[in-house]
N, C-alpha and C positions, 0 to 999 in steps of 0.2 A: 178480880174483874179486869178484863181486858180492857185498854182506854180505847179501842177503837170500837167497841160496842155499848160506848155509853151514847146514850141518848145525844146528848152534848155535843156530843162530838163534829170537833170540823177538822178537816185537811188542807190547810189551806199553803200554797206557798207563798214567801215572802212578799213577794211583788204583785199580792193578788189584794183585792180587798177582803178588809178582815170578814170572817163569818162567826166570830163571837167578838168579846167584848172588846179585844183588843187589838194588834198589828204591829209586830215586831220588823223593824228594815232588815236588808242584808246583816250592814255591819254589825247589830246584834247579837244575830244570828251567829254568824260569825265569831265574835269575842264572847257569844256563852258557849261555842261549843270547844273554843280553845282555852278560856277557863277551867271547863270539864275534865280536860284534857289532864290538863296539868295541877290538877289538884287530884288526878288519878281514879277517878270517880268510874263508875258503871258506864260505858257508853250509851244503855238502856237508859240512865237517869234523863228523865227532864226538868225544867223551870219548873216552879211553883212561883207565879205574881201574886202577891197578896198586901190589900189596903189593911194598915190596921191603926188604932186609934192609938197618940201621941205626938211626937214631935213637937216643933216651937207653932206650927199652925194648923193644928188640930189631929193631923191625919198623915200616916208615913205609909213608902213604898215597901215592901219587904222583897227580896228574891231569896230562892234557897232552890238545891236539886233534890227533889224525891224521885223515886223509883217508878210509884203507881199515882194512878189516879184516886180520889176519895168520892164517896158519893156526892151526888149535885156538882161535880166539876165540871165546866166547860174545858175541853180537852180539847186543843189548838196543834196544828199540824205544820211549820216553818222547816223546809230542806232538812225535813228528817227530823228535827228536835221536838220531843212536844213541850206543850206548855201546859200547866194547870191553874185553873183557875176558880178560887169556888164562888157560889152565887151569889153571897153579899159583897166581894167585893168585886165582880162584875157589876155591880150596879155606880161603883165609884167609879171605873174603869171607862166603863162605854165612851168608845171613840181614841183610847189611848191611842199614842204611837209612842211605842221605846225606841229609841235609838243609839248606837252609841258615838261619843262624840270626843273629839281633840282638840285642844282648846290650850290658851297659855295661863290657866291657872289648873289645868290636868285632864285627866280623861277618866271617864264615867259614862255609864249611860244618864239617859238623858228621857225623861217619863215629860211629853207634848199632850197632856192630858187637859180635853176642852170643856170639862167639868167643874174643874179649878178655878177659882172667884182669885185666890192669891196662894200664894209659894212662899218659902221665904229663903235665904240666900245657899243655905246648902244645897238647896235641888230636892230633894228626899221626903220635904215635908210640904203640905197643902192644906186649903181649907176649902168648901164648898157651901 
């Protein structure tokens, strides 16, 4: 299945507003595709975002690069990268912004998720 013939699907560029669940900045963009890079990966691979249940408050971020889309993914379109997303946990997602950020305790991305009742100090985990 091709991801630009899924239902789903949006093209969206960075600096545009999101047309699914979520909305990645440049510098995301950015430091997933020089990740990709350098972990020697497919330049075809894209993100997979995905909520899944654990963490110290309830709920953790996951990223990982697959190749294709699965069914029911919302397939996102940033300067070339795509993203996948599937539909449960766009429903946690709605309104993300990933970003990534430097800071003097290190750098990570950084999940602005307005969903989020609390967080707790790693970044990674949340409750709603």
């Amino acid at each position: 299945m091709e991801p630009q013939e899924h239902p789903q699907t949006a093209e969206t560029p960075s600096d545009a507003a999101p047309a699914g669940p979520l909305r990645l900045t440049q510098k995301a963009v950015d430091m997933i595709k020089l990740t990709r890079e350098q972990e020697k990966l497919d330049p075809a691979s894209g993100l997979r975002v995905a909520v899944r249940g654990g963490g110290c408050s309830g709920f953790e971020y996951a990223l990982d690069f697959e190749l294709e889309a699965r069914e029911n993914d919302f397939v996102l379109e940033y300067d070339g990268l795509k993203v996948f997303v599937d539909a449960v946990s766009a429903r946690y997602l709605e309104g993300t912004e990933i970003d990534y950020v430097l800071g003097m305790t290190g750098a990570g991305f950084k999940f602005n998720n307005p969903k989020a009742t609390g967080t707790c100090g790693c970044g990674s985990s949340f409750a709603v």
